[in-house]
C-alpha positions as CSV (number, residue, x, y, z in Angstrom):
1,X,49.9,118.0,143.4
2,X,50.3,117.4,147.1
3,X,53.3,119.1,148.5
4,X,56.4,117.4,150.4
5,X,55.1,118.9,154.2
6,X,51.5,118.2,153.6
7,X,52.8,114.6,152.6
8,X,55.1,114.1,155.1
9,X,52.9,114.8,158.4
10,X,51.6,112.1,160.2
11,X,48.4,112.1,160.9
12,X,46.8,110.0,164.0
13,X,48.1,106.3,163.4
14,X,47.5,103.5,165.6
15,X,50.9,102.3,166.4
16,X,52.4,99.4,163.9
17,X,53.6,96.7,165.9
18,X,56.3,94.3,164.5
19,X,55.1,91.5,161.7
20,X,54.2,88.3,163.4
21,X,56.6,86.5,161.5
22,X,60.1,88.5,161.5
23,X,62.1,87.6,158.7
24,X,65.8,87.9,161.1
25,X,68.0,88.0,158.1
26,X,68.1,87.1,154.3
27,X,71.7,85.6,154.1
28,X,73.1,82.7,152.2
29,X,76.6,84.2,151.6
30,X,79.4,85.9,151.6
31,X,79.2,85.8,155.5
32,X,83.2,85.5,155.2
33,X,83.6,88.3,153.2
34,X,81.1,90.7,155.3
35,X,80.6,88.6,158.9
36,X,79.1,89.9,161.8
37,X,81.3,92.5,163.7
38,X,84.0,92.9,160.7
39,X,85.5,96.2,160.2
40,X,85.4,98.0,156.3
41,X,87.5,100.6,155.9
42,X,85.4,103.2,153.5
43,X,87.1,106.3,151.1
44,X,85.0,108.8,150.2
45,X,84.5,108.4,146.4
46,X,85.0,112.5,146.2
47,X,88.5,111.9,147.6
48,X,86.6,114.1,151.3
49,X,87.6,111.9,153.5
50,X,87.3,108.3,154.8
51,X,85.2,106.0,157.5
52,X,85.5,103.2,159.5
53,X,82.5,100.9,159.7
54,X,81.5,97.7,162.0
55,X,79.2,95.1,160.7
56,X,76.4,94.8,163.2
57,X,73.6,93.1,161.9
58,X,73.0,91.4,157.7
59,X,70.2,92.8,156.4
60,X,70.5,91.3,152.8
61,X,73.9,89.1,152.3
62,X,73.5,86.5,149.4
63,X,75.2,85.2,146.5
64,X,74.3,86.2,142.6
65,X,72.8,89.7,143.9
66,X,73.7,93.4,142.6
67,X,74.6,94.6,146.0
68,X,74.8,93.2,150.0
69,X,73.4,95.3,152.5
70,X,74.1,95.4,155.9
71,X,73.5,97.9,159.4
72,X,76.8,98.8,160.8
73,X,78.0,101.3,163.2
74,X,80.3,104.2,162.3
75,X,83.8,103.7,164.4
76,X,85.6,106.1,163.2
77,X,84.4,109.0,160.4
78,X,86.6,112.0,158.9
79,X,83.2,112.7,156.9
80,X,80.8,115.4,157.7
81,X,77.9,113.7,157.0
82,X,78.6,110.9,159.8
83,X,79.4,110.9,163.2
84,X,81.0,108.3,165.6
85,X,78.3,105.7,167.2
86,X,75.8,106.5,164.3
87,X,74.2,103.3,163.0
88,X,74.0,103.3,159.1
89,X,72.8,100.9,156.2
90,X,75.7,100.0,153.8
91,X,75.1,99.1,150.6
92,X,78.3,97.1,148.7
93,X,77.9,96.5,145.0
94,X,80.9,94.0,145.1
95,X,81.4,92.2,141.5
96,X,82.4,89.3,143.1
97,X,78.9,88.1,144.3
98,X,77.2,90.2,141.4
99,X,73.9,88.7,139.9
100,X,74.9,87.2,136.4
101,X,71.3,87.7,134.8
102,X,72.1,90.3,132.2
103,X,75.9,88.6,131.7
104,X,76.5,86.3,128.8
105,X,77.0,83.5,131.2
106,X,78.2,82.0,134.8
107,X,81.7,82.1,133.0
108,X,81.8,85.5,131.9
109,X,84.4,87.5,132.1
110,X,85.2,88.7,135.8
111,X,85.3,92.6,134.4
112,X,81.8,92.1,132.7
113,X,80.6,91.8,136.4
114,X,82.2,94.8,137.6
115,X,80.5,96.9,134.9
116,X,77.2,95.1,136.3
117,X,78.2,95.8,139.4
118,X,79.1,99.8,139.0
119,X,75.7,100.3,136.6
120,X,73.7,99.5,139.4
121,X,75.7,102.0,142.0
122,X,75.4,104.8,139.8
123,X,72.1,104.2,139.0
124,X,71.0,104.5,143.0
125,X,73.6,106.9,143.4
126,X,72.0,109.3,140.6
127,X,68.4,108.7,142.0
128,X,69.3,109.8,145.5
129,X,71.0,112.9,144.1
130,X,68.0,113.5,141.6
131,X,66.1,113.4,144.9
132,X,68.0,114.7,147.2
133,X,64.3,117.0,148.4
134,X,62.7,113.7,149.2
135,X,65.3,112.9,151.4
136,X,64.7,112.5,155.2
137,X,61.0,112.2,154.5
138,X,59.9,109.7,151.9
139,X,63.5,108.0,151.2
140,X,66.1,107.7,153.5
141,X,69.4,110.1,153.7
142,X,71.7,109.6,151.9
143,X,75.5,109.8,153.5
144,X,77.5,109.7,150.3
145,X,79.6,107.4,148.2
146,X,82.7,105.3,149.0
147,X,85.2,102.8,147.6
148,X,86.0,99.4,149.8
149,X,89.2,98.0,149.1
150,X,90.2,94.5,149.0
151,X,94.2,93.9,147.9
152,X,94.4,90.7,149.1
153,X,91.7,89.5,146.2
154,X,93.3,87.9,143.5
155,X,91.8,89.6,140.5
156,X,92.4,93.0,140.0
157,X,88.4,93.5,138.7
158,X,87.0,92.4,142.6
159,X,89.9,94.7,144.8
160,X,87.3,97.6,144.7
161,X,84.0,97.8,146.0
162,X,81.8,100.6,145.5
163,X,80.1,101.6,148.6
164,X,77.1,104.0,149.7
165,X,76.0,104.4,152.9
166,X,72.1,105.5,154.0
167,X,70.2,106.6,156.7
168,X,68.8,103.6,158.8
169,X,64.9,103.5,159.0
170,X,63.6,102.0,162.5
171,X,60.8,100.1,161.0
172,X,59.9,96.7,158.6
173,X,59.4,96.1,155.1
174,X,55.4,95.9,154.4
175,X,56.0,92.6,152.8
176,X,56.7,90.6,156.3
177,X,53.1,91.6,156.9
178,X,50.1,90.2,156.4
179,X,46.5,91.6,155.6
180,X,44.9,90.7,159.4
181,X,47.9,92.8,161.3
182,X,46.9,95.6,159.5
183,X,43.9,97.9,160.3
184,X,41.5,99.4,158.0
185,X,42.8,102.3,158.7
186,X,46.2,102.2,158.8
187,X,45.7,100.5,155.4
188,X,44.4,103.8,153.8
189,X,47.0,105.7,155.1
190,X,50.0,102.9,153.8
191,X,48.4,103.1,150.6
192,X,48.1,107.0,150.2
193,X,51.9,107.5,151.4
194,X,52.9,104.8,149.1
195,X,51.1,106.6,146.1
196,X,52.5,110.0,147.5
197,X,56.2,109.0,147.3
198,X,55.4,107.8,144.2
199,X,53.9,110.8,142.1
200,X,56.8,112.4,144.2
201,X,59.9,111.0,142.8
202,X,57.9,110.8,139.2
203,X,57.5,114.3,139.4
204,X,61.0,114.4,139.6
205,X,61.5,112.4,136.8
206,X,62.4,109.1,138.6
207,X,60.9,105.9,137.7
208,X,61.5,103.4,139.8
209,X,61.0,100.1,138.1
210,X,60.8,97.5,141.4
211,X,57.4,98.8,143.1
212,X,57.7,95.6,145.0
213,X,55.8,96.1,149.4
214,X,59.5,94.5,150.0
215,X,60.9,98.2,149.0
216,X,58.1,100.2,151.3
217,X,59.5,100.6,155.1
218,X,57.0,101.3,157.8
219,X,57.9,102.9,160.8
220,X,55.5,102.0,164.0
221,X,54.3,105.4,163.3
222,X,53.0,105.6,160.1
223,X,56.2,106.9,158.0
224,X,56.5,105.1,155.6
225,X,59.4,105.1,153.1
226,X,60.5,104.1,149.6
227,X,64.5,102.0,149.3
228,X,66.2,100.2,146.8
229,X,66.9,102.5,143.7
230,X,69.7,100.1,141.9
231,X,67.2,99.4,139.2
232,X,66.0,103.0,138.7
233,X,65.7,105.1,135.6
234,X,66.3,109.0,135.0
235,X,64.0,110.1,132.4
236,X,65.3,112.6,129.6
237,X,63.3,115.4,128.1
238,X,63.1,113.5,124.9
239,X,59.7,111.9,124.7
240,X,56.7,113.1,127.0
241,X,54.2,110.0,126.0
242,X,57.1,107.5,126.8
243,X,57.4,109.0,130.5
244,X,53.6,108.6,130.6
245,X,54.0,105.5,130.0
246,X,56.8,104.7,132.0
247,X,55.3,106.0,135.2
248,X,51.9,104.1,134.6
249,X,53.8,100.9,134.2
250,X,55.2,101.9,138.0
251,X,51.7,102.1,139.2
252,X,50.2,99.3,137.6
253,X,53.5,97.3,139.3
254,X,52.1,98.8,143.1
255,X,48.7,98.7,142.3
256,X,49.3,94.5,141.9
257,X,51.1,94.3,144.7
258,X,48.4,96.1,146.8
259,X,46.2,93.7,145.0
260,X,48.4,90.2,146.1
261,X,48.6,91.4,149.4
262,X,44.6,91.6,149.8
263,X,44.0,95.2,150.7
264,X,42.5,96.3,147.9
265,X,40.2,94.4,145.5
266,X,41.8,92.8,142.0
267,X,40.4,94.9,139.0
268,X,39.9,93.4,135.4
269,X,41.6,96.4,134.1
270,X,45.6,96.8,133.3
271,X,44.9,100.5,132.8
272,X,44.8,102.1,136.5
273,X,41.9,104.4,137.5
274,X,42.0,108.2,137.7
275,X,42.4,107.2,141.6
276,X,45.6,105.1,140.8
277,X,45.4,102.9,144.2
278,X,42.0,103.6,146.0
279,X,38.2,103.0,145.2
280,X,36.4,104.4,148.0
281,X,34.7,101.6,149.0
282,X,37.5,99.3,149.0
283,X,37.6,98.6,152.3
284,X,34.0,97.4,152.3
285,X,34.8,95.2,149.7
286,X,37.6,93.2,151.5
287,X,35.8,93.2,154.7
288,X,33.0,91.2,152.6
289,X,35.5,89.2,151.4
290,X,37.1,88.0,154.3
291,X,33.5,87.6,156.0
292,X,32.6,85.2,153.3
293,X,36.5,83.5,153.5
294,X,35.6,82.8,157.0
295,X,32.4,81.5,156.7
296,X,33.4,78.9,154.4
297,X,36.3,78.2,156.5
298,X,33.6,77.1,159.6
C-alpha cells in the first residue's frame, strides 16, 4: 500500500487553471438566516472555548439540504486551533432547512429533523476524527466542533445549530470542469490521487458512500483532496466480506463518475479491474474517441 508522504508529493504538474465556467455560488436560501457579512457566534462543543465568525462568501446555501456551507473569516477566536484573520469553511447542520428525504413527510415533526440534522454532524464529525492522519494532505483540517445558537427561533428544536469548522482548500471542485481543460496528463495524476485517498480512508475503515468529482477539490497544483463526509460510514470488525463489499461499491461509484466525465473509457463490467481506475492505454482510447467525435462534427 502506498504510504501517506509518497502519496502526498506532488510531482511535476502543469498548473490547473480555473474551470471555464465558474459555478459563483450554489444558493437558493436561507440567505436571511446566513447572508453575506453576518456574524455567528460559535461555542466549542467541548465546552474549550468560543469563536466569532464573519460570513464572506456562500459556498453551498439552499433549502431541504443536511447542512449549509459557507467561507468566513475568524473575528475573534479563544480556540487554539484558529487564529484571528484566518479564513475557514463552516459547515451548519441547521434542522430548520434539513433535507426531509429519510423523514416521514414535509409535516414531520420539527424534532424528527433535528435528529436528521445531528446524524449527519456526527457522522462527518467521527470521519474526520477516524482520520485525523489524512488530515492536511488528502482531506482538509479539521478545526473542531461548535454549537450556533439562535433564541430568538420560535421552536425550541431549531435554537441550536451544530457547527464544524474546516480548513479552506484554494482550489475547484473537478465537477465544474470539463474533459478538454484538462491534459492527459494531469488526468493520470487526478485519477491516481483520487484512488489514493480513497484506499486511504478505506484502509482506515471509512467508506464514504458520495464518490461524486463534486467532492474532489483540485488545487492549481495538483493536490487534490476528498470533502463532504456527512453521508459516511465507520465500519465495525463484524463482517470482513461486507467491508469488501462496501468499499468496492465506493469504487464502482468513482470509477462511473470518471466514466461520465469522459476520461476514462465506459467498461461493460460492474465488477472493477485489479487496476480499480486505470487501463493503461486509456488515454489512447479517449484521444481516438474524441478524434472520431470531431470528425463527425466537420
Amino acid at each position: 500500500m502506498q504510504n501517506v508522504s509518497e502519496c502526498s508529493s506532488l510531482i511535476e504538474f502543469d498548473t490547473l487553471p480555473p474551470p471555464r465556467q465558474l459555478v459563483i455560488n450554489d444558493v437558493e436560501a436561507p440567505q436571511s438566516v446566513y447572508g453575506l457579512r453576518n456574524t455567528l457566534s460559535l461555542c466549542s462543543s467541548e465546552g474549550n472555548g468560543s469563536v466569532m465568525i464573519r460570513i464572506r462568501k456562500h459556498l453551498r446555501v439552499r433549502d431541504f439540504r443536511h447542512s449549509q456551507v459557507v467561507l468566513a473569516d475568524v473575528q475573534t477566536s479563544s480556540v487554539g486551533s484558529c487564529h484571528i484573520g484566518q479564513q475557514v469553511v463552516v459547515k451548519l447542520f441547521d434542522p430548520m432547512f434539513v433535507s426531509v428525504d429519510e423523514l416521514p413527510g414535509d409535516d414531520a415533526p420539527q424534532k424528527y429533523r433535528q435528529i436528521v440534522a445531528y446524524r449527519f454532524h456526527e457522522r462527518e464529525v467521527a470521519a474526520y476524527s477516524t482520520l485525523s492522519s489524512l488530515q492536511g494532505i488528502f482531506i482538509p483540517i479539521f478545526y473542531g466542533k461548535f454549537d450556533c445558537h439562535f433564541p430568538s427561533r420560535p421552536t425550541e428544536s431549531d435554537q441550536t445549530v451544530k457547527v464544524i469548522l474546516m480548513e479552506h482548500i484554494d482550489g475547484w471542485p473537478l465537477s465544474w470542469y470539463s474533459p478538454d481543460e484538462i491534459t492527459e496528463s494531469q488526468g493520470q495524476w487526478i485519477m491516481r490521487q483520487t484512488e489514493a485517498i480513497v484506499r486511504q480512508i478505506h484502509s482506515r475503515g471509512v467508506i464514504h458512500k458520495d464518490l461524486a468529482l463534486r467532492n474532489f477539490l483540485v488545487t492549481k497544483l495538483g493536490r487534490v483532496v476528498l470533502v463532504d463526509f456527512e453521508g459516511s460510514e465507520i465500519l465495525n470488525e463484524k463482517s470482513r466480506c461486507s467491508h469488501e463489499l462496501r468499499k468496492e461499491d465506493d469504487f464502482i461509484v468513482l470509477r462511473c463518475e470518471f466514466e461520465d466525465f469522459g476520461l476514462i473509457p465506459r467498461s461493460n463490467s460492474r465488477r472493477p479491474p485489479t487496476s480499480l481506475l486505470f487501463d493503461p492505454c486509456w488515454h489512447v482510447t479517449v484521444a481516438k474517441e474524441n478524434e472520431n467525435k470531431k470528425s463527425r462534427q466537420t
